[in-house]
Structure formats: structure tokens, C-alpha cells
N, C-alpha and C positions, 0 to 999 in steps of 0.2 A: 858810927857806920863801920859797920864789918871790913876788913881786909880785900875780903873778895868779894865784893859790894862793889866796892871802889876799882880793883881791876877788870870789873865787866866795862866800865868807860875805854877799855881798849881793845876791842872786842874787835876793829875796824887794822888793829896796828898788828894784831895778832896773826889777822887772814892775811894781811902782807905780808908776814917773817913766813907761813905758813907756805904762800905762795913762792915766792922767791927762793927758799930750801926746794922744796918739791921740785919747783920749776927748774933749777938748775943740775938738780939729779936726775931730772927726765931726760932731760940733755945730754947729760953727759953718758948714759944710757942708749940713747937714740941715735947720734952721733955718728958712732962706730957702723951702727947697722945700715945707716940714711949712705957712709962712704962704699962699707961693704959691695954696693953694686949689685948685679941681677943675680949672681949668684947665690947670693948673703940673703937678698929679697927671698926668693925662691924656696931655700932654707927654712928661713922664718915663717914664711905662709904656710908652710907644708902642716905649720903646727894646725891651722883649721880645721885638719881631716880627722881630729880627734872630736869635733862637732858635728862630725859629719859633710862638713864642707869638701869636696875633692878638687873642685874646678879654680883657676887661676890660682895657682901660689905667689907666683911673681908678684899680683896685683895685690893680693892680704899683707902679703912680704912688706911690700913696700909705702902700703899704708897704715903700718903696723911702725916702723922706720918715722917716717913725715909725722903719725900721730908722739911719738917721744919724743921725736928733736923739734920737729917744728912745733907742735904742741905743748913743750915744753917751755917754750919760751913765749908761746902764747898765755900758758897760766899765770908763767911769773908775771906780765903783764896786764894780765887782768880783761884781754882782747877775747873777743868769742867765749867766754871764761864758760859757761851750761854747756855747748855742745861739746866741747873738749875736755871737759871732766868727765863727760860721759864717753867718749871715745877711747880716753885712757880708762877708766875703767873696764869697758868693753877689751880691751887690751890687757889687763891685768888679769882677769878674766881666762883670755884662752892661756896666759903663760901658767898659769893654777892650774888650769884642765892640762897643760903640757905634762906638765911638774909628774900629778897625778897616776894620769895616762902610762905614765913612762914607768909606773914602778915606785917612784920616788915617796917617800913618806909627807903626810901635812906639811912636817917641820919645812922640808925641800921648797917645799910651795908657800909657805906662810910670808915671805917678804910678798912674793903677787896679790894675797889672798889681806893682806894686812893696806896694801897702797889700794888696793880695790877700793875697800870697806872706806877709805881715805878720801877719794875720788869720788864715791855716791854723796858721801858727807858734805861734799865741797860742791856738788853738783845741787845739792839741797839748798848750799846756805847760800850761796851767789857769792860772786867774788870780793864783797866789801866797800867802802867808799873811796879808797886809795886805787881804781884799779881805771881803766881804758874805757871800760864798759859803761863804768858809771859815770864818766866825762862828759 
């Protein structure tokens, strides 16, 4: 039996190391913005208007904040694991259109555009049998 035959049996230990990295980078990511406060919210939302969105910044702000820290420790855990892989995606998303928008080159924007493409992938494959979800 092939090498890598044999490491498809942990396919399940994978999306946990998978999850627990990510999940604890979204955090620590989200954190900063989640204390940030109305102003920081505010800040951050304002990136929508690059989608055309103009209305509430505070409220994109600040659930743009809640989807990285709180959702961050949602993935590691395996809880709600679909809607919030799609949510940070969605998130990774307007930081890529920010990046863009602003002038900035791909490279600028390829950490968003890289955990995006991460995020749909994980939002495809479901969280694994080691997660909350599947409890």
C-alpha cells in the first residue's frame, strides 16, 4: 500500500490541526478589532463601500470583529463550522477588495485572497469527525 494510501486514514486528524491553526490565527486577528471599540468597528466597515455598501459601517465593523475572534474559536471548535467558514470567507473577501481598491498590488491582497480560497474549501468539506458539530 502506497505511502499516501495510508495517510488518507487521517484525513479527519488533518481538518483538526487545520482547524485549530486557522482557528487560532483568526483570533488573534479578530481580537485586536473585537477591543478596538466603535471606532475601530467603524474604520473597518467603511471597507464595504468598496462593494458599494455605504450604510452602517459601525455594524459591518463590528461583524466583521465578532466573525474573526468569535468565529475564530468557533472553527477551532468545530461549532457552527458551514456558516462561519462562509462568513470568514465572506470576510476575506472584502479585505481582498480593500487591499485592491486602495492601489495595493495582488501580492498586498494574497494573504485574504489565499485564507478565502481556504475558507470555501473548508466550508465544502465540513468540519471532520473530531469537531462539536459532529457530536
Amino acid at each position: 500500500m502506497p505511502l499516501f494510501t495510508k495517510l488518507s486514514k487521517y484525513n479527519n486528524t488533518a481538518l483538526l490541526l487545520l482547524r485549530i491553526g486557522l482557528g487560532i490565527m483568526m483570533m488573534l486577528h479578530g481580537y485586536p478589532k473585537l477591543a478596538g471599540g466603535t471606532e475601530r468597528w467603524t474604520k473597518l466597515g467603511a471597507s464595504m463601500s468598496n462593494l458599494g455598501i455605504h450604510f452602517a459601517p459601525l455594524a459591518w465593523g463590528f461583524m466583521a470583529a465578532i466573525t474573526e475572534s468569535i468565529g475564530g474559536l468557533f472553527l477551532l471548535l468545530g461549532l457552527f463550522f458551514r456558516p462561519v467558514a462562509l462568513l470568514l470567507m465572506f470576510t476575506m473577501i472584502v479585505a481582498a477588495v480593500k487591499h485592491l481598491s486602495a492601489g495595493e498590488t495582488i501580492m498586498d491582497a494574497s494573504q485574504a485572497i489565499e485564507l478565502g480560497c481556504v475558507f470555501l474549501a473548508m466550508f465544502i468539506m465540513g468540519p471532520g469527525k473530531y469537531s462539536i458539530d459532529k457530536a
